[in-house]
C-alpha positions in Angstrom: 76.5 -104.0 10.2 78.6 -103.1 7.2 80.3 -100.5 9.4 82.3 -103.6 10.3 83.6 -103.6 7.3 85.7 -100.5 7.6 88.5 -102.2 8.8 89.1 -104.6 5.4 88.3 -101.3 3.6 91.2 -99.4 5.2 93.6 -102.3 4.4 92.6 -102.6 0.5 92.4 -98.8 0.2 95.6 -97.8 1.4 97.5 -98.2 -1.8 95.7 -96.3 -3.8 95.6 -93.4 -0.8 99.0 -93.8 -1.2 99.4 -93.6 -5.0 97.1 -90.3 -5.0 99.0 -88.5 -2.4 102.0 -89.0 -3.9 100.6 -87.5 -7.1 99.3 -84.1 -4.8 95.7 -85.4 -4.6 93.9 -84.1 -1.4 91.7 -86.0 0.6 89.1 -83.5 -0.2 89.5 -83.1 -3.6 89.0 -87.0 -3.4 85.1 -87.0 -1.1 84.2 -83.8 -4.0 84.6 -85.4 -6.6 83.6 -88.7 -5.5 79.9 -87.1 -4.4 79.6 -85.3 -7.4 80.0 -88.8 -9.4 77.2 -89.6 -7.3 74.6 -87.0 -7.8 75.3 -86.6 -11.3 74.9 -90.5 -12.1 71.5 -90.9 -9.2 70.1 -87.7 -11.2 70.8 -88.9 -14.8 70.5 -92.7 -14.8 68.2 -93.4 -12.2 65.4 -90.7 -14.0 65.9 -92.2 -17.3 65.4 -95.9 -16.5 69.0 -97.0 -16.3 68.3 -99.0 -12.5 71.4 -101.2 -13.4 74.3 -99.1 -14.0 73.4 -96.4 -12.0 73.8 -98.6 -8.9 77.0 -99.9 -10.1 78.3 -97.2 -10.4 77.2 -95.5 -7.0 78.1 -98.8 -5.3 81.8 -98.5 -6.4 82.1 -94.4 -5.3 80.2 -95.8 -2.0 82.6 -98.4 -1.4 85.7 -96.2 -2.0 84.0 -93.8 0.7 86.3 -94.3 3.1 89.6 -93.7 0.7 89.2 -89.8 1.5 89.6 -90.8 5.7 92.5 -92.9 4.8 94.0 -90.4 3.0 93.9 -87.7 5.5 95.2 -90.1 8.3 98.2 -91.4 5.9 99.1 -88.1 5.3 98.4 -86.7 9.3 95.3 -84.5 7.3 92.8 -85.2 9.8 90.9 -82.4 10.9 87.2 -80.9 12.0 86.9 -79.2 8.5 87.3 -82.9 6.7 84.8 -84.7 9.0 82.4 -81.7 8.6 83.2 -81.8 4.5 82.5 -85.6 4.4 79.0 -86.1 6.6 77.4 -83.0 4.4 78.7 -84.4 1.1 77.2 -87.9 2.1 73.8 -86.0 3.2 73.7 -84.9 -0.5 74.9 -88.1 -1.9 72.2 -89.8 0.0 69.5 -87.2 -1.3 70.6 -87.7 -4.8 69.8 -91.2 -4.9 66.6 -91.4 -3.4 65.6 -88.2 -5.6 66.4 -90.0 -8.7 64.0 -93.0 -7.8 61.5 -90.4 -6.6 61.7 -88.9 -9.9 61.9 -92.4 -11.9 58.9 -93.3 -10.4 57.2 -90.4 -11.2 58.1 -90.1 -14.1 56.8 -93.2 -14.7 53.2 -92.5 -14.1 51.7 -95.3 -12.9 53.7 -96.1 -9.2 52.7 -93.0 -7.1 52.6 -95.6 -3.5 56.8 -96.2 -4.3 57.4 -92.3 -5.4 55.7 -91.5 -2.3 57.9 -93.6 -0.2 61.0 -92.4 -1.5 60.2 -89.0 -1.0 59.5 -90.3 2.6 63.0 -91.6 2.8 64.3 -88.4 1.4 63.1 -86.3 3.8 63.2 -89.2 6.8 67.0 -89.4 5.7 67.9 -85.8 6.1 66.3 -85.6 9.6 68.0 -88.3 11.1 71.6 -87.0 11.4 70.0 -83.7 11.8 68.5 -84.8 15.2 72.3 -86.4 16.0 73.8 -83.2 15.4 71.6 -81.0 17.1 71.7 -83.4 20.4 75.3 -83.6 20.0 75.7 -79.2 19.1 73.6 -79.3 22.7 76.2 -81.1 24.5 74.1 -84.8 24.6 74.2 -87.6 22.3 72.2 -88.8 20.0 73.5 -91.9 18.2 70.8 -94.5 18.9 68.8 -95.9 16.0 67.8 -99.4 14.2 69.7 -98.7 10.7 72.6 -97.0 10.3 73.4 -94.9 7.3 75.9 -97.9 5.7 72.4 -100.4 5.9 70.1 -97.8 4.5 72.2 -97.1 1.7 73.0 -101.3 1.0 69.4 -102.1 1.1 68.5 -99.7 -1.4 70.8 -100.1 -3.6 70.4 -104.3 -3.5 67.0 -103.6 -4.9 67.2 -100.7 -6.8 69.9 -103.6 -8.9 67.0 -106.4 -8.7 64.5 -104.2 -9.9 67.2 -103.2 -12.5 68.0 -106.7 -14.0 64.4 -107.3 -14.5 62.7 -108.1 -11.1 60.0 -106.5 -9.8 59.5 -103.1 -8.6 57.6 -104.2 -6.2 60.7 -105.3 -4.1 61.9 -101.7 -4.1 58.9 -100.3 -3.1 59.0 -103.0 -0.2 62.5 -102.3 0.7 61.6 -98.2 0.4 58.6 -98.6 2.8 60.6 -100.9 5.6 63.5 -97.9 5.4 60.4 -94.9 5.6 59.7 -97.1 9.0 63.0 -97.8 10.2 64.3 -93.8 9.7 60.7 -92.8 11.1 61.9 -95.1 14.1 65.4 -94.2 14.4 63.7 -90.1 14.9 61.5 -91.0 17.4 64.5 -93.3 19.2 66.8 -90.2 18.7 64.3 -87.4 20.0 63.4 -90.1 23.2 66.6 -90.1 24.2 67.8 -86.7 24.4 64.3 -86.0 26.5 66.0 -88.6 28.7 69.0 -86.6 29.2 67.3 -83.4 29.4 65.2 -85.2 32.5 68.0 -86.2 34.0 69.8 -83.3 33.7 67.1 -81.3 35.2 
């Protein structure tokens, strides 16, 4: 869904690619440092109780996601080794976040159901573009599933800010149990349909 979105991003993030390549920024300089934003803001201010401004703060490096892509096709960069850089710096953005609410909750004391959860969604996470990339290293595809990456990463956020303005957790540990589901899903959709091909190959 918010994949659609791409597009308008593109248009509003050109200037700025722009601006930073003329001033000798590479794209990859740009997804570095924009991922280490990330894991050090999800493993400071998530642990420590700051909900709030921790998913500002993420939200606005998740949203200039795409400036890196735009850079390298502005300035005719693109290339294997930048799509490679980019998905395995978002697989540790990704993990950052949800290990700073597994270790919020935690640390908390008293919410070991939610902790749980997110520990689900961090390993869950992980092995969903795993089984894409392994299908696709084998020559088949893989890209089937009922969330993509963009969704998982809106929904948590959306509550991780409720629960930060004063809502209740609850809502995140609601939201962190439907994305367990939907990336336990998206697996067994994955690993079904590479059977499929490996049947119908044979």
């Amino acid at each position: 869904m918010l994949n659609r979105l791409r597009g308008f991003m593109t248009r509003v993030m050109t200037p700025l690619a722009d601006a930073l390549l003329k001033r000798g920024v590479s794209p990859d300089a740009v997804t570095i440092a924009g991922t280490v934003a990330v894991v050090v803001v999800a493993l400071w201010l998530y642990p420590t109780g700051h909900l709030l401004v921790a998913t500002l703060l993420i939200a606005a490096f998740a949203l200039t996601d795409s400036l890196d892509g735009v850079m390298a096709r502005r300035a005719g960069r693109s290339s294997s080794w930048g799509a490679f850089l980019d998905s395995t710096l978002d697989r540790l953005a990704d993990a950052a976040i949800f290990s700073g609410l597994v270790l919020w909750f935690f640390g908390r004391g008293d919410d070991a159901l939610a902790g749980g959860l997110a520990l689900a969604c961090l390993v869950l996470g992980s092995v969903v573009p795993y089984a894409r990339a392994r299908a696709e290293g084998l020559g088949m595809t893989a890209s089937v599933g009922i969330a993509e990456r963009a969704d998982r990463l809106a929904a948590v956020l959306t509550a991780t800010a409720l629960v930060g303005v004063g809502l209740p957790s609850v809502i995140l540990t609601v939201v962190l149990g439907l994305l367990a589901v939907a990336s336990a899903i998206t697996v067994v959709q994955r690993m079904a349909t590479v059977r499929a091909q490996v049947r119908a190959a044979s």
